[in-house]
N, C-alpha and C positions, 0 to 999 in steps of 0.2 A: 921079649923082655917087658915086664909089668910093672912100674914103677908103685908099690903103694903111696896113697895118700892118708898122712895121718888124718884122723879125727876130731875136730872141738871137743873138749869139753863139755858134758853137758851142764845145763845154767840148773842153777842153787837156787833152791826157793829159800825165800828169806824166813830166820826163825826167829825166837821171840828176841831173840839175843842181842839181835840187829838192833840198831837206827829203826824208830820209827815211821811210819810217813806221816808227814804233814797233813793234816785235815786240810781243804779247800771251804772256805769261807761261801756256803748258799746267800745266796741273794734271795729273797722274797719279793717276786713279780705281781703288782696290784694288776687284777685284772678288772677292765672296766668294761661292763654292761653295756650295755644301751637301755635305754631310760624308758621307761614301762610310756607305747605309746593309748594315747585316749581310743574311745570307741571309734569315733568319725573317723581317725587316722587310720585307722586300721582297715574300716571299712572301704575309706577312699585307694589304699594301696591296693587290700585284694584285689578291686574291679581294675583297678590299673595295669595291676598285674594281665591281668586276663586279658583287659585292650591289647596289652602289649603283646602276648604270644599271638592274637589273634592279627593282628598288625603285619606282625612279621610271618605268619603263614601264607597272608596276602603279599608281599614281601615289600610291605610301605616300612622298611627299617627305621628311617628317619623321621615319620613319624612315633616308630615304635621307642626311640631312641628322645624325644622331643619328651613324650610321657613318662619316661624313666628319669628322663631330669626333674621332670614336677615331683616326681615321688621325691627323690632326692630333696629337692626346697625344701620339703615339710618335715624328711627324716631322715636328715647326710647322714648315717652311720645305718641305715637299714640292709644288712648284707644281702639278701638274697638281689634285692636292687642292684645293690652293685657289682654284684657277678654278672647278673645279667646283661647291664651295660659294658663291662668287660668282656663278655661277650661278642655282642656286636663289633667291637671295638677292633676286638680280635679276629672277627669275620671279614673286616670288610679293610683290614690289613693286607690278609692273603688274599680276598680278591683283588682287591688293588696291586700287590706284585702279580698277578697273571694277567691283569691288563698293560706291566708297567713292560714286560716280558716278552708281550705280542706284540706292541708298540715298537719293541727296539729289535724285535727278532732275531731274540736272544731264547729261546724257548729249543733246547736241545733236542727234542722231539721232534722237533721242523724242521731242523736241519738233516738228521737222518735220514727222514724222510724226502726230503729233496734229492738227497743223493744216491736213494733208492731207487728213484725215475729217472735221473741219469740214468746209470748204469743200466736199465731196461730197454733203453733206445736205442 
């Protein structure tokens, strides 16, 4: 025994007939530049720039992190700066939980492991 189930209704597209929709009132977002910087500034960032990657190839972070703040003093709103220091920021975040991990051995990996060698003996 099959019971049918009825069907919805298929939905009405609305005609001219209808109700309106309401227009939503756009708002107009000022966007704001950043302020055309001088030659020296520019020049003193590049190379900063550069210390910087080169810094942290040698993996002296903190100083590479020390030099992105000076960029900063001269030019808070320079993005590429500031990704970059959210970079590290962000690097040395997740290092820091896999140190925080080893420390409390809590690292789920070592525990399997352990009880790997159990079992072997």
């Amino acid at each position: 025994m099959q019971a049918e189930i009825p069907k919805p209704p298929a939905p009405k597209l609305p005609s001219a007939e209808e109700e309106p929709v309401p227009e939503i009132p756009v708002k107009k977002v000022e966007v704001r530049r950043e302020p055309a910087l001088d030659e020296e500034t520019q020049k003193f960032i590049a190379q900063s720039l550069t210390d910087v990657d080169l810094f942290a190839s040698y993996g002296l972070t903190q100083k590479a992190i020390g030099l992105l703040e000076a960029i900063l003093r001269r030019a808070p709103r320079h993005t590429p700066t500031l990704e970059k220091l959210l970079d590290f920021v962000l690097v040395r975040a997740m290092i820091g939980g896999r140190r925080t991990r080893r420390a409390t051995g809590t690292n789920p990996s070592r525990g399997r492991r352990h009880a790997q060698l159990r079992t072997i003996r």
